[in-house]
C-alpha positions as CSV (number, residue, x, y, z in Angstrom):
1,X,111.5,87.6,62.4
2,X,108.9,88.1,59.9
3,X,108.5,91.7,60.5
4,X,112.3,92.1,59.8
5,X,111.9,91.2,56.3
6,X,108.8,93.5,56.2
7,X,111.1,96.8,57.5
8,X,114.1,95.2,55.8
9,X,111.9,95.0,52.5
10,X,110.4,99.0,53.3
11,X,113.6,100.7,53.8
12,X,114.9,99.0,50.3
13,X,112.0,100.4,48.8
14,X,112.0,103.8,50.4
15,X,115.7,103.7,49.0
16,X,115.0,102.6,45.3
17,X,112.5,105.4,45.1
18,X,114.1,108.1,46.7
19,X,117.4,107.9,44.2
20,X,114.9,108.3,41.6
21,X,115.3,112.2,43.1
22,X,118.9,112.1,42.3
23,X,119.4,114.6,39.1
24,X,121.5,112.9,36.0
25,X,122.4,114.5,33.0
26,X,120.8,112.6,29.9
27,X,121.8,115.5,27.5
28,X,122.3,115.0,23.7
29,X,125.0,118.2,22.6
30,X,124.4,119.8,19.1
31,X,126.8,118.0,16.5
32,X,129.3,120.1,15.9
33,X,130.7,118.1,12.8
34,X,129.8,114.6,12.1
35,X,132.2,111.8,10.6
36,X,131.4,111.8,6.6
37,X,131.8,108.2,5.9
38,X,129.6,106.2,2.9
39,X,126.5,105.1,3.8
40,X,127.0,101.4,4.3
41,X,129.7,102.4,7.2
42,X,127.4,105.2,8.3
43,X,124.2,102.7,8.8
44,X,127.0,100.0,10.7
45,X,127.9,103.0,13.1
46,X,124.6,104.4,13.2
47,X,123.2,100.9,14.7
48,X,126.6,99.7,16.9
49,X,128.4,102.8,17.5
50,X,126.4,106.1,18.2
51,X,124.4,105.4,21.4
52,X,127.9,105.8,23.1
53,X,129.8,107.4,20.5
54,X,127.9,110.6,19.6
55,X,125.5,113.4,20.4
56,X,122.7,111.5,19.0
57,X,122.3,109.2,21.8
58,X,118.9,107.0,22.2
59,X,118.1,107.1,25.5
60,X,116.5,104.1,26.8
61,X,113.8,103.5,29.4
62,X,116.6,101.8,31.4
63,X,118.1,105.0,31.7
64,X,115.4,106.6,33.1
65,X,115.8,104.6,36.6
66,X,118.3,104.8,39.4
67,X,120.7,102.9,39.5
68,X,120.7,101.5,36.2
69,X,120.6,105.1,34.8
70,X,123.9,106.3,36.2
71,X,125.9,103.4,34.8
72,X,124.4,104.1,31.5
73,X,124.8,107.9,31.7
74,X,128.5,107.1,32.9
75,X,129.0,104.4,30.2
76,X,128.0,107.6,27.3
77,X,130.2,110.0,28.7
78,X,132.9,107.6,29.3
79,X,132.6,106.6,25.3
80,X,131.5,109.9,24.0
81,X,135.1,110.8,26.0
82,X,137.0,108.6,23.8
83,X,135.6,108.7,20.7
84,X,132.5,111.1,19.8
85,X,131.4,110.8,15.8
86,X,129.8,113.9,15.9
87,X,132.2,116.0,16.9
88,X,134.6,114.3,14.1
89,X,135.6,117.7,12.8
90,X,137.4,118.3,16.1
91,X,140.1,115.7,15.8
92,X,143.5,116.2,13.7
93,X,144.5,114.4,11.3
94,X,146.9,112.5,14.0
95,X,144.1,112.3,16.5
96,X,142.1,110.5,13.7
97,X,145.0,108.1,12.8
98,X,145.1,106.9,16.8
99,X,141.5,106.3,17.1
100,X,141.0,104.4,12.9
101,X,143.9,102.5,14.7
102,X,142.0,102.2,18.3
103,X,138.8,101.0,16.5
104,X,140.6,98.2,14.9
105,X,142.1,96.9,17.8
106,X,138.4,96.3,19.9
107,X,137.2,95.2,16.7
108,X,139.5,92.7,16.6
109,X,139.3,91.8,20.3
110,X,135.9,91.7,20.0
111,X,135.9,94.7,23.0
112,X,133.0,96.9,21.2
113,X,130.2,97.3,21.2
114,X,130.2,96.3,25.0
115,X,128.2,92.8,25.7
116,X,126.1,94.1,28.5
117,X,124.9,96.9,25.6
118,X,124.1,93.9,23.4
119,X,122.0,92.1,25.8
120,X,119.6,94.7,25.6
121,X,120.2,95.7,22.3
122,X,121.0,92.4,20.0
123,X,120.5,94.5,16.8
124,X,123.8,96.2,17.5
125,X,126.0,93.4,16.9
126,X,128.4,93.4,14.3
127,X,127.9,90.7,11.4
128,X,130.8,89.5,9.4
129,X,129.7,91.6,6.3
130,X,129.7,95.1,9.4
131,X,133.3,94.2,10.2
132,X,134.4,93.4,6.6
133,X,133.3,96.9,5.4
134,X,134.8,98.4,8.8
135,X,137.8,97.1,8.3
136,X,138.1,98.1,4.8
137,X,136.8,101.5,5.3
138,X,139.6,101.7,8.2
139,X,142.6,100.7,6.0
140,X,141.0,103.4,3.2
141,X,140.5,106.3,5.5
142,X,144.0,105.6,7.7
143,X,145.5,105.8,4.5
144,X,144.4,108.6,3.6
145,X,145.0,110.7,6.8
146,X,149.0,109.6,6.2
């Protein structure tokens, strides 16, 4: 029985380090065009937003090692898909109005920034005074895109 566990216990390691072979894609695109926003909501996006949300991704040593590494890699692409800040310039004036309106609404369900992201990185989280100034530069800049 006891050399079970041993082989049991080898093979799962033999695994864990061979998927270290598998290739993943920690790239960080040229920004083609970044939001301009004032610097109070720059800094609050900066810090909560852009790891998922942008070409200027910090990658972190968790991301380095299979299998954590592909759910972070998927969890950028899956965000940068939705909504990418540095490729702002991209978006029409309608395309912005959906996603101000799409940022309010997991704001206010309390949906972003993801919880398992905050667990490792508690400096992300949104105070009162963060969502305050998001929500006012939200009703400014939806206003203006009408």
């Amino acid at each position: 029985m006891k050399n079970r566990w041993i082989i049991i216990t080898l093979i799962i390691i033999t695994i864990l380090l061979l998927i270290q072979l598998i290739p993943v894609n920690r790239s960080n695109p040229p920004v083609s065009g970044e939001i301009q926003v004032p610097a109070e909501i720059h800094d609050v996006i900066k810090k909560s937003c852009y790891d998922c949300h942008s070409h200027q991704t910090n990658w972190p040593w968790y991301s380095r090692i299979a299998p954590s590494s592909w759910l972070v890699i998927n969890d950028v692409n899956e965000g940068r898909e939705h909504l990418n800040f540095s490729t702002w310039n991209t978006y029409t004036s309608r395309e912005k109005i959906k996603i101000y309106e799409e940022i309010r609404e997991v704001l206010e369900k309390e949906e972003m920034p993801l919880k398992p992201y905050l667990w490792m990185h508690p400096e992300a989280e949104l105070s009162q005074e963060d969502l305050q100034n998001l929500y006012q530069w939200l009703n400014i800049s939806t206003s203006d895109s009408l």
